[in-house]
BAPA-851994 format. One line per 4 residues: their letters; for each residue x, y, z of C-alpha. Coordinates in nm, 2 decimals. Example, Ala and Ser with C-alpha at 12.3 -4.5 7.8 and 13.67 -1.06 7.14 Angstrom:
! BAPA-851994
AS) 1.23/-0.45/0.78 ~ 1.37/-0.11/0.71;
This chain:
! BAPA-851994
XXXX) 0.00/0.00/0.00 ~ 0.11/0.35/-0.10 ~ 0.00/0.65/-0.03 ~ -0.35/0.70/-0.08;
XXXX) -0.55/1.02/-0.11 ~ -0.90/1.06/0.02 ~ -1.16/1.06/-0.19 ~ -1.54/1.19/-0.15;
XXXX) -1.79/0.91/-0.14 ~ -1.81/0.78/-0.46 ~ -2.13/0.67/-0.61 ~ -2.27/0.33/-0.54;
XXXX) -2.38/0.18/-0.82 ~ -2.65/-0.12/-0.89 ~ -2.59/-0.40/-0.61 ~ -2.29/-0.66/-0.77;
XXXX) -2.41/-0.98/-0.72 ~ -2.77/-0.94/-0.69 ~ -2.93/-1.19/-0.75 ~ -2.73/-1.47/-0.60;
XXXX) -2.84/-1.81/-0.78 ~ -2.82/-2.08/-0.54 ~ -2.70/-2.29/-0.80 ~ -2.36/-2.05/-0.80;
XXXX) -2.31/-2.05/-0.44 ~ -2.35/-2.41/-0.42 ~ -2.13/-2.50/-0.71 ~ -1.86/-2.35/-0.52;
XXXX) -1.92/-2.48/-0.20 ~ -1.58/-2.70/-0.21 ~ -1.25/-2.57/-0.28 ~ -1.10/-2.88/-0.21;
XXXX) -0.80/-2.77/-0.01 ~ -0.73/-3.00/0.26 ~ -0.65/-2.81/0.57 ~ -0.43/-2.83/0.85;
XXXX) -0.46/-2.50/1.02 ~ -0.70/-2.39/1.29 ~ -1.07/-2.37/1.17 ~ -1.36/-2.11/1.19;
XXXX) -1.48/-2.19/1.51 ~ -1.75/-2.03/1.75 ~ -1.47/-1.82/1.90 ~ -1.35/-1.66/1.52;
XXXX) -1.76/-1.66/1.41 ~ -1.85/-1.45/1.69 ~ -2.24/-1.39/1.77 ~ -2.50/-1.32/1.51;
XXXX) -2.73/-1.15/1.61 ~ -2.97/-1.40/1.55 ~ -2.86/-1.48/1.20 ~ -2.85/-1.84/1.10;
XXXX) -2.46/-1.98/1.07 ~ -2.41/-2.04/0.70 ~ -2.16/-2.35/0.66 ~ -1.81/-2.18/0.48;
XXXX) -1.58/-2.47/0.37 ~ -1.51/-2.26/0.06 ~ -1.28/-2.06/0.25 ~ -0.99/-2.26/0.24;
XXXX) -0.72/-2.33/0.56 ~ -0.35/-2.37/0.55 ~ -0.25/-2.70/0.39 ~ -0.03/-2.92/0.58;
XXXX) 0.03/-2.70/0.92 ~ -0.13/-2.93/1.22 ~ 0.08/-2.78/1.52 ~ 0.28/-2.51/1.30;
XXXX) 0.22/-2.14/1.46 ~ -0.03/-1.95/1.28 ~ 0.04/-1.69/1.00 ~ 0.30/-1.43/1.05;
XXXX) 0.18/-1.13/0.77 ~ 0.51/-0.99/0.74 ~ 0.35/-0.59/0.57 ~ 0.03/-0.48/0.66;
XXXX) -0.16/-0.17/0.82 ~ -0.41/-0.14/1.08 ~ -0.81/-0.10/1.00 ~ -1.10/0.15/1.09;
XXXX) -1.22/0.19/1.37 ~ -1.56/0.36/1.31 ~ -1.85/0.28/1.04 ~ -1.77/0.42/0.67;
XXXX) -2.04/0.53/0.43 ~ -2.09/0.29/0.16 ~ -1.94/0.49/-0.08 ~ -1.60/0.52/0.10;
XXXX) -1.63/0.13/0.24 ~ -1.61/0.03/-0.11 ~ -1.34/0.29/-0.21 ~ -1.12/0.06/0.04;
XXXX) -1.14/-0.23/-0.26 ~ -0.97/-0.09/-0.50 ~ -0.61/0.11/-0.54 ~ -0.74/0.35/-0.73;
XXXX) -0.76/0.71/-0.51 ~ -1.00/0.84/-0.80 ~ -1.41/0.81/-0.85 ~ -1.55/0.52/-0.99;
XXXX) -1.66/0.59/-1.35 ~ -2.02/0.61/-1.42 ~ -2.23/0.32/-1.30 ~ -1.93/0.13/-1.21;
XXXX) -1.88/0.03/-0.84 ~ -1.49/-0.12/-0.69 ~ -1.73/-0.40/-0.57 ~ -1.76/-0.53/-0.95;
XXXX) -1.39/-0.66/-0.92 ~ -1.16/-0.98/-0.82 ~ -1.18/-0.78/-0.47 ~ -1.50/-0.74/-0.42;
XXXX) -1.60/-1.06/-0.55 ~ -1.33/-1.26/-0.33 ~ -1.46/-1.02/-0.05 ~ -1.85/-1.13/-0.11;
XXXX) -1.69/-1.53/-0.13 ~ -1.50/-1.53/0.20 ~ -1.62/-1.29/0.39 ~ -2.01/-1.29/0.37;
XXXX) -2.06/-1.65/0.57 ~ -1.83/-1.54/0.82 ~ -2.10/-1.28/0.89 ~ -2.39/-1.53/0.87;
XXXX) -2.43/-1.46/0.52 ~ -2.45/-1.73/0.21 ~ -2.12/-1.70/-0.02 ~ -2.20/-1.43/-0.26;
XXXX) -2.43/-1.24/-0.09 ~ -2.50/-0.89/-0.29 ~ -2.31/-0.60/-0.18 ~ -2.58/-0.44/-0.01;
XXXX) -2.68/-0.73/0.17 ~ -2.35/-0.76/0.29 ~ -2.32/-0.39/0.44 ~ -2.63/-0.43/0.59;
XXXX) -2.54/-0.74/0.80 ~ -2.19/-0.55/0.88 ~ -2.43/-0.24/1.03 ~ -2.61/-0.49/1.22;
XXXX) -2.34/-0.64/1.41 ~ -2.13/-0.27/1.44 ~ -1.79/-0.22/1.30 ~ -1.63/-0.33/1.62;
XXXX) -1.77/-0.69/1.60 ~ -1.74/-0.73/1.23 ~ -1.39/-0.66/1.27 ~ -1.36/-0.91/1.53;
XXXX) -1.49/-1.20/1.39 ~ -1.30/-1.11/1.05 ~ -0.99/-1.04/1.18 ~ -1.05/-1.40/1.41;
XXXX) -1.10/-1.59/1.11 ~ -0.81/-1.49/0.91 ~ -0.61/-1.67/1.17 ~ -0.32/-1.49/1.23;
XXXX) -0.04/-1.52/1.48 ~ 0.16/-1.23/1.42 ~ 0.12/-0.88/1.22 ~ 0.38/-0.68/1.11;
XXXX) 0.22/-0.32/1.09 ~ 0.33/-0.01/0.89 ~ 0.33/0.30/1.11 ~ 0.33/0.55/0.79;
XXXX) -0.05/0.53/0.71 ~ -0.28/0.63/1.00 ~ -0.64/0.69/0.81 ~ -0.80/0.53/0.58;
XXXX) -1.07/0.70/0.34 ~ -1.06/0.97/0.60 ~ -1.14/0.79/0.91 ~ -0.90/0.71/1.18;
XXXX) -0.71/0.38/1.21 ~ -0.69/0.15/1.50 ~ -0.30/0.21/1.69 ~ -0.10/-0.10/1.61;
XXXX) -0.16/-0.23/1.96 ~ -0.57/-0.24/1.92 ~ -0.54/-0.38/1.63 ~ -0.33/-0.69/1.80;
XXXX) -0.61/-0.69/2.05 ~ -0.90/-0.72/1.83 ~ -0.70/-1.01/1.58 ~ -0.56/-1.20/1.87;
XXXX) -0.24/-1.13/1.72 ~ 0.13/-1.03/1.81 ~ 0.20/-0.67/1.69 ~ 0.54/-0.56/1.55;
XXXX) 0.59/-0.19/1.41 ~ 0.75/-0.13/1.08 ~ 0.87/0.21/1.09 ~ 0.80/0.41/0.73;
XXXX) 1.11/0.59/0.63 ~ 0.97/0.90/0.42 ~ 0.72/0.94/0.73 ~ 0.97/0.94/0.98;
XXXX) 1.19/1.20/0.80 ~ 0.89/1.42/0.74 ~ 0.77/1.42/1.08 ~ 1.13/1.52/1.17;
XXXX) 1.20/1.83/1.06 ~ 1.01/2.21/1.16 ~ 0.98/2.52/1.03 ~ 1.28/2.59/1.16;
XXXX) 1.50/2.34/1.03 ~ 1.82/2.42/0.88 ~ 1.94/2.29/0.57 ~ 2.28/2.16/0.69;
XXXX) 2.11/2.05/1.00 ~ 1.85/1.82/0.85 ~ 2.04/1.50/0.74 ~ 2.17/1.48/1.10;
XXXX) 1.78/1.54/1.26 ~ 1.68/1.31/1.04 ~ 1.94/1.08/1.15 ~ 1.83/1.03/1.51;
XXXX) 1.48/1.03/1.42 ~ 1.51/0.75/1.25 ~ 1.76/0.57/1.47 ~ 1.51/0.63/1.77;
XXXX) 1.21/0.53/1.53 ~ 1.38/0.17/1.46 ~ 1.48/0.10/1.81 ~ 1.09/-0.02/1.83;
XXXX) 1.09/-0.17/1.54 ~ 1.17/-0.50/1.35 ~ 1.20/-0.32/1.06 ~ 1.15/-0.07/0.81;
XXXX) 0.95/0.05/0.50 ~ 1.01/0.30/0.16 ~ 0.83/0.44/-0.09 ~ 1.05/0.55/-0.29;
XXXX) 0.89/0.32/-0.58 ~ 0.61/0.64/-0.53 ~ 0.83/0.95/-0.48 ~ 1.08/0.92/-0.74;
XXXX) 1.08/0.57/-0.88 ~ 1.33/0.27/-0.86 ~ 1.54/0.39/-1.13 ~ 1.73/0.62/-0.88;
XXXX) 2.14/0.70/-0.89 ~ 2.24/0.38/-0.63 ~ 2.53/0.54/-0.49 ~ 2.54/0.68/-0.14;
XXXX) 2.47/1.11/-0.22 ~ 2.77/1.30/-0.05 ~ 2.69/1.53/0.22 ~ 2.74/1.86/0.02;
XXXX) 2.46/1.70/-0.28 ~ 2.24/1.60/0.07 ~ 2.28/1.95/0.21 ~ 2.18/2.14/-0.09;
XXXX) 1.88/1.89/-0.18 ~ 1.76/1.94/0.17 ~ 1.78/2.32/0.06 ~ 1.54/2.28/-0.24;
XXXX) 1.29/2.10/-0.03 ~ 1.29/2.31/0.27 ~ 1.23/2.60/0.05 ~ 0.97/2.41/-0.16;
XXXX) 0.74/2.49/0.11 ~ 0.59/2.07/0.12 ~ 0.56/1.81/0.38 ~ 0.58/1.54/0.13;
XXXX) 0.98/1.43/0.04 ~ 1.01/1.39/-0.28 ~ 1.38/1.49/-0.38 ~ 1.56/1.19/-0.52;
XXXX) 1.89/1.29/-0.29 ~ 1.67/1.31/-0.01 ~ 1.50/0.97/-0.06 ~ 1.87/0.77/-0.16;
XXXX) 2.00/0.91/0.14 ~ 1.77/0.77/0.34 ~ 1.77/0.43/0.20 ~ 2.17/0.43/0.29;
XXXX) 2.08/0.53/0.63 ~ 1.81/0.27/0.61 ~ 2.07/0.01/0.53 ~ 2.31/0.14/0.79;
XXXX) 2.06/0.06/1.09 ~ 2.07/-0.33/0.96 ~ 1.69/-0.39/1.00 ~ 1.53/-0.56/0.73;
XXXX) 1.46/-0.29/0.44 ~ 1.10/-0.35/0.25 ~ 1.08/-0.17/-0.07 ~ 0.77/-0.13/-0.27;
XXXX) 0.77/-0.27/-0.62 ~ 0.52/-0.31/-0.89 ~ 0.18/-0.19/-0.86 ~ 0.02/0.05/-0.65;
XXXX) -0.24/0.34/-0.69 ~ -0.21/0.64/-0.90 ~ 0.09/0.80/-0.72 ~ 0.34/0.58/-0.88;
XXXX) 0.44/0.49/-1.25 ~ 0.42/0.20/-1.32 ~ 0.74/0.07/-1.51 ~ 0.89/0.30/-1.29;
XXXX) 0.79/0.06/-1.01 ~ 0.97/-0.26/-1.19 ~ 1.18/-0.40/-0.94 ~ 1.50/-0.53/-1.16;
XXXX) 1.54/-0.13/-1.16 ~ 1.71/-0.18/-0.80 ~ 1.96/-0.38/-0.96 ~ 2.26/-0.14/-0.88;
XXXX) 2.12/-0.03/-0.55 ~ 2.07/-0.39/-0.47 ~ 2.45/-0.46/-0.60 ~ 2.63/-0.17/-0.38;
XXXX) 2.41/-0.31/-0.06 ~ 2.56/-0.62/-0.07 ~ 2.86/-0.57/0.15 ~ 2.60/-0.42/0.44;
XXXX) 2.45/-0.74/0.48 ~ 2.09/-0.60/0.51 ~ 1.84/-0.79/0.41 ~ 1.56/-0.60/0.10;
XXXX) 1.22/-0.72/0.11 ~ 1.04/-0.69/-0.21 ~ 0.65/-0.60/-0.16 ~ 0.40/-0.71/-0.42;
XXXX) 0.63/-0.68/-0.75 ~ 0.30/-0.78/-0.99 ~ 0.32/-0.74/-1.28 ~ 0.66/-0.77/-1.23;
XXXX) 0.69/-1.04/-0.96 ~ 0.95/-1.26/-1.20 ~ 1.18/-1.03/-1.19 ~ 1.12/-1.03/-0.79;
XXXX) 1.19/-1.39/-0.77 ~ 1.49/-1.39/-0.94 ~ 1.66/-1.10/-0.74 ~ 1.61/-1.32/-0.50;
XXXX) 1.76/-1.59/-0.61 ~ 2.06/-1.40/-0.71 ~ 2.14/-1.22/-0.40 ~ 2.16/-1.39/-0.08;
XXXX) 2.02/-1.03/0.09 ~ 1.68/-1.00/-0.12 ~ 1.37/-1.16/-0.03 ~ 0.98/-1.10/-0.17;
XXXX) 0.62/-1.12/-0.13 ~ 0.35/-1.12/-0.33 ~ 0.09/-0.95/-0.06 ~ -0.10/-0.66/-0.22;
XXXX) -0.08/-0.90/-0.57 ~ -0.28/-1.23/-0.43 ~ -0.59/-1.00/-0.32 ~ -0.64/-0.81/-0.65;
XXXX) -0.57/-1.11/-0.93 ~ -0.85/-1.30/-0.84 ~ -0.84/-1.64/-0.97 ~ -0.49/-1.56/-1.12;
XXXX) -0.34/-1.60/-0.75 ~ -0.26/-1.92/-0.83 ~ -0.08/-1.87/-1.16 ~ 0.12/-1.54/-1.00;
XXXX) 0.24/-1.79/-0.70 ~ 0.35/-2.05/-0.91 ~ 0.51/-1.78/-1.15 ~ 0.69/-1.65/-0.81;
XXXX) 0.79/-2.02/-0.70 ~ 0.98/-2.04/-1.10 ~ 1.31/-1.89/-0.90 ~ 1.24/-1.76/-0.59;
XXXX) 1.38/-1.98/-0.29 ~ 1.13/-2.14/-0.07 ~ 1.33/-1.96/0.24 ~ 1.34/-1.64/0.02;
XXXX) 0.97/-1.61/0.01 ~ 0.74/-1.44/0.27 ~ 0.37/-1.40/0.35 ~ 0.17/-1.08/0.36;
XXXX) -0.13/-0.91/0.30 ~ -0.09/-0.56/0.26 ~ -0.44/-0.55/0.43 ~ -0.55/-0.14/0.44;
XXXX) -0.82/0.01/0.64 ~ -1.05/-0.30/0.62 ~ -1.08/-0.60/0.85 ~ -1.21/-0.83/0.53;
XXXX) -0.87/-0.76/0.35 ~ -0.64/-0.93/0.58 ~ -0.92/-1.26/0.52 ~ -0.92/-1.23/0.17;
XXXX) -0.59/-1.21/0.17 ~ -0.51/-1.48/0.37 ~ -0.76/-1.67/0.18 ~ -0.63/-1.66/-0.18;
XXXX) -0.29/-1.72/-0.04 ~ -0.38/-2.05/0.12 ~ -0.57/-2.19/-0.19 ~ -0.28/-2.06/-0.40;
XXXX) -0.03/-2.26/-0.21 ~ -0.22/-2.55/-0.19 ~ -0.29/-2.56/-0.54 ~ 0.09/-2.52/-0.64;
XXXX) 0.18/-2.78/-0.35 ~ -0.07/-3.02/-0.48 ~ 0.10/-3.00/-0.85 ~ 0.45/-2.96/-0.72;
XXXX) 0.50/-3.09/-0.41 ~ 0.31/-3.45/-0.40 ~ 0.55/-3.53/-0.08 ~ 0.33/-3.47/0.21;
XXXX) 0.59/-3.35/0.45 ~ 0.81/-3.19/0.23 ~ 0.48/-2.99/0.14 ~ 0.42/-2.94/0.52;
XXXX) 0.75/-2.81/0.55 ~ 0.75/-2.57/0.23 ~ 0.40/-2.41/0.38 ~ 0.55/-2.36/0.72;
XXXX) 0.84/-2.18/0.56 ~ 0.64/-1.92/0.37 ~ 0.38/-1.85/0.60 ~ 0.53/-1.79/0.85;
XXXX) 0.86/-1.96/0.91 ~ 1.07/-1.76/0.73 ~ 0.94/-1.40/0.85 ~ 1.01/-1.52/1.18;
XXXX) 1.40/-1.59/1.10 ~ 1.45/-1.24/0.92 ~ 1.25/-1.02/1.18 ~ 1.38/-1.18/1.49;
XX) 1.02/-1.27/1.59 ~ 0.97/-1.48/1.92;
């Protein structure tokens, strides 16, 4: 997730979905993942409010993890706390930061679709439930127990949070540590460079001063943390100069952009000395790559662009997580599987292809290292993004395990790698 803008309520357009056939819902009432994780129980359901329970075995669970600890999403951000109109609810499914065109709705999309699918009998509702339907149930139960039983069901054990976003569609987020509380989860901050430098410096701020405020600030920001987060894919793109900027070409950048008058860092010295600070602090780095919404550009965003940046971090030892990378997730993989410091994800990607999570995993799993590959969501202002998320990850793996990986414990162990195994060894997690 980027750096969205807030929107006005866009229009809602005729309910997606409506009617459901019967026929549909039932046709698709097996995904036929066999599941080892823990399962939707009375505890993740929640109360009803006197709705019937619909059964949900289309949501598929974690293949071959009896005993493994739960998920660990290694980039994520916290949720709403308060109810949002429809209009801004559904600007939450999409990336885009811009009005739905005329008659068009974000709910007519792999999102909304996968959010009707796995979210709706999770609320008492049947798989595919129209849109409106499914707001309506979400207003009776309240925000704070729709969250709850969402968040419950995704089933994770740890979240690692991005600090840098702290509203979404205009409404306040949860703080990290309510979040934990509501999901049942561990918390760990990830500490948004670009915020942390902007938050640093005052009116008064001196141009030859601001690389060493900036310094602490961050230094005292990652001391919390387990690690850390750019946007530089946004602010200037990945083609950037990778050497470290000398402190004369820092000192008369930050002179440009204290004079610019803006909050928002956006000098390409600025945002490469950073990242060398960034890798100086030894905390794993993660970098956006590939798509996003508006801000960015895209082919700007391609993640082979970090090649030389990549190549002169080397020596540092500090490992570079790769967020997302679709449509460019190949070249993800094999960075790497090149260089012993770069890992990747696919989080953002798996909710927003749809049914082509499956052939973006198996893409991924061409060259990237089963150690090298890490789970996350990317889930933004909505409780249902971290389950669909979690969702079309699971029935993604299992579909690639089942084709590649007919050992069953070798298949067990691969799963317990990437989802969670393997965030755990890089972030130091208990």
């Amino acid at each position: 997730m980027g750096e969205p803008t807030v929107a006005a309520d866009p229009p809602v357009s005729p309910t997606p979905g409506a009617p459901v056939p019967a026929e549909g819902a039932g046709q698709r009432a097996s995904s036929g993942v066999a599941g080892g994780a823990e399962s939707n129980g009375a505890e993740s359901g929640g109360a009803r409010s006197g709705a019937a329970a619909v059964p949900h075995r289309d949501r598929p669970e974690l293949p071959g993890l009896p005993g493994q600890p739960r998920l660990v999403d290694q980039h994520c951000h916290s949720v709403v706390g308060s109810e949002l109109a429809a209009g801004r609810f559904a600007s939450l499914l999409t990336e885009s930061d811009r009005p739905p065109a005329l008659g068009a709705s974000p709910w007519d999309s792999a999102v909304g679709l996968a959010v009707r699918r796995w979210c709706a009998p999770e609320l008492g509702l049947p798989p595919f439930a129209p849109a409106e339907a499914y707001l309506e149930r979400r207003r009776e139960l309240g925000v704070a127990e729709a969250t709850r039983v969402l968040l419950r069901a995704a089933g994770l054990g740890a979240c690692l949070v991005d600090t840098g976003l702290t509203q979404a569609a205009g409404v306040p987020l949860l703080s990290p540590e309510e979040l934990g509380g509501v999901a049942q989860a561990d918390v760990h901050e990830v500490v948004r460079i670009e915020y942390v430098a902007e938050q640093a410096v005052s009116p008064g701020t001196g141009a030859h001063e601001w690389a060493a405020i900036v310094g602490d600030a961050l230094r005292s920001a990652a001391a919390r943390a387990v690690g850390l987060k750019s946007v530089v894919a946004y602010r200037c793109g990945l083609d950037f100069e990778p050497r470290r900027p000398a402190p004369a070409e820092v000192a008369n950048a930050a002179a440009l952009h204290l004079a610019s008058g803006s909050d928002r860092l956006a000098h390409p010295v600025l945002l490469r000395h950073l990242l060398w600070e960034a890798l100086e602090l030894g905390l794993p780095l993660q970098l956006h790559t590939g798509f996003g919404d508006p801000d960015l550009v895209l082919h700007r965003s391609d993640p082979s662009l970090l090649t030389g940046f990549i190549r002169a971090a080397e020596p540092y030892g500090t490992p570079l997580v790769l967020l997302h990378g679709w449509p460019y997730h190949r070249q993800a993989a094999w960075l790497a599987q090149a260089f012993p410091h770069v890992y990747c994800d696919l989080g953002l990607t798996l909710t927003h292809v749809g049914a082509g999570a499956r052939r973006v995993l198996a893409e991924t799993l061409e060259l990237a290292p089963f150690h090298k590959l890490l789970f996350s969501t990317d889930a933004y202002g909505l409780p249902e993004l971290y389950l669909v998320g979690v969702a079309a990850f699971a029935d993604a793996l299992d579909a690639w395990l089942g084709e590649a990986v007919p050992a069953e414990a070798e298949a067990a162990r691969i799963a317990a790698l990437v989802a969670g195994g393997n965030a755990r060894r890089l972030y130091r997690l208990p």
